[in-house]
C-alpha positions, 0 to 999 in steps of 0.5 A: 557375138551371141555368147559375148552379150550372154556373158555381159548378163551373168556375173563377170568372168574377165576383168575387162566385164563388169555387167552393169557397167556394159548394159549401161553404156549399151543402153544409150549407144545409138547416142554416141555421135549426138553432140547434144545427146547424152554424150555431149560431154564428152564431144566437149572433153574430145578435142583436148584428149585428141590434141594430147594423144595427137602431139604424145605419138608424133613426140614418141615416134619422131613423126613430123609435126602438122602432117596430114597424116602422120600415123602412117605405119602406126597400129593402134588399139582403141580399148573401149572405143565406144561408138568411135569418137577416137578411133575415127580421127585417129583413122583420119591422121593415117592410124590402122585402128583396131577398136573393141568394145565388151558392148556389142551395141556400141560396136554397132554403132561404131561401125555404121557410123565409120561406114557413113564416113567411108572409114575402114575400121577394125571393130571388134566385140570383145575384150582385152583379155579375148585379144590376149588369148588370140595371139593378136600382135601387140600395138605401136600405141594403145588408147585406154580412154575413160575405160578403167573406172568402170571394169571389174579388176582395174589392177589386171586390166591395165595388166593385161592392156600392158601386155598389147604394148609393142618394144618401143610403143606407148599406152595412153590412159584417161580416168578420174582419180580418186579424191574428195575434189573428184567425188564433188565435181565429177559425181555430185556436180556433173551428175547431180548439179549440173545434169552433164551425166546421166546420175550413177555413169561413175562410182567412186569407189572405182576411181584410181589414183594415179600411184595405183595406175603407175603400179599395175603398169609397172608389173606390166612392164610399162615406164610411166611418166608424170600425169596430165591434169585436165580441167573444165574452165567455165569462163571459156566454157572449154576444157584444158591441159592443166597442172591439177591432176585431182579430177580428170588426168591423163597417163602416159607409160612406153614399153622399153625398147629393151627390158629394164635390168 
């Protein structure tokens, strides 16, 4: 774990690790689990990605709607798990979850935290790439939540996240896209305005539109499927599953049971 926060230091050498990007997020990882804390927007985002990701998994394993645990039997990768705000409930609904994190503070936290819970977890400090390298078996699902905006090679990323797809699994991925309507909400007003982020937690440049996620999963070997919007609806005060994908979305892509001719 030493030689993975030297790496962090010095110029990135995966394309999972962008330096800044990971001392950034290291910085504030004792406030993961503080629903008032830096991360309060996304305890406030949580419930309608846990619902998507939910009910996406129980449609594409045939799994019985409402059980208690319906991802019995399921491996699940958590890439860029933070402190556990996924993980955990998809340990909850009967998941073997594996999280990593290229922040060895986030892992920390995470795993004090599931501990606290009485939850076993797999967490690990390091990078896609590192799980490639080890032979690790690929996953029935894999989570890519709010990760790819902030890596140094997004287009090998999603690549080498492909690769941990099992014959039959699916990804899940969560991002910004990158228009002039996600450059005013999400940086000027969540940043800027309205003081939900800390200023400089995204950079635009480093927003992808989804044709560009649909690409580079492609050349993984991935199908993916129509985006899912998710917009903030201020009367409410509640986020939502929306047809505008202009800002925050979600994809999902599955690995064929057998290669495509």
């Amino acid at each position: 774990m030493a030689e993975l926060a030297e790496a962090t230091r010095t110029a990135p050498s995966t394309p999972s690790i962008d330096p800044e990007e990971v001392a950034k997020f290291s910085a504030i990882a004792a406030e993961w689990w503080d629903p008032k804390g830096k991360f309060r927007p996304l305890h406030r985002f949580n419930p309608v990605r846990l619902g998507f990701i939910r009910d996406t998994i129980e449609a594409h394993f045939n799994l019985e709607a409402g059980a208690k645990r319906p991802f019995e039997g399921l491996r699940l990768l958590d890439i860029g798990c933070g402190g556990g705000l996924v993980s955990e409930p998809m340990t909850r609904l009967g998941a073997s979850v594996t999280g990593v994190d290229a922040s060895e503070a986030n892992i920390k936290t995470a795993l004090t935290h599931a501990r606290e819970s009485g939850l076993k977890i797999d967490y690990r400090a390091g990078t896609v790439e590192g799980l490639l390298e080890a032979g690790e078996p690929p996953f029935d699902v894999v989570l890519n939540l709010e990760v790819v905006e902030h890596v140094a090679d997004p287009q090998q990323f999603l690549i080498d996240c492909a690769a941990l797809v099992k014959p039959g699994g699916l990804t899940i991925i969560a991002t910004l896209n990158r228009t002039a309507k996600a450059f005013a909400l999400a940086i000027v007003g969540a940043e800027y305005v309205l003081g939900w982020l800390p200023k400089g937690t995204h950079e635009f440049e480093k927003f992808l539109r989804p044709s560009e996620i649909e690409q580079a999963l492609k050349q993984g070997g991935l199908v993916a499927e129509p985006t899912q919007g998710v917009s903030f609806n201020p009367i409410v005060n509640e986020w939502r599953l929306s047809s505008d994908d202009k800002v925050n979305y979600m994809m999902v892509a599955r690995r064929p049971e057998k290669p495509t001719e």
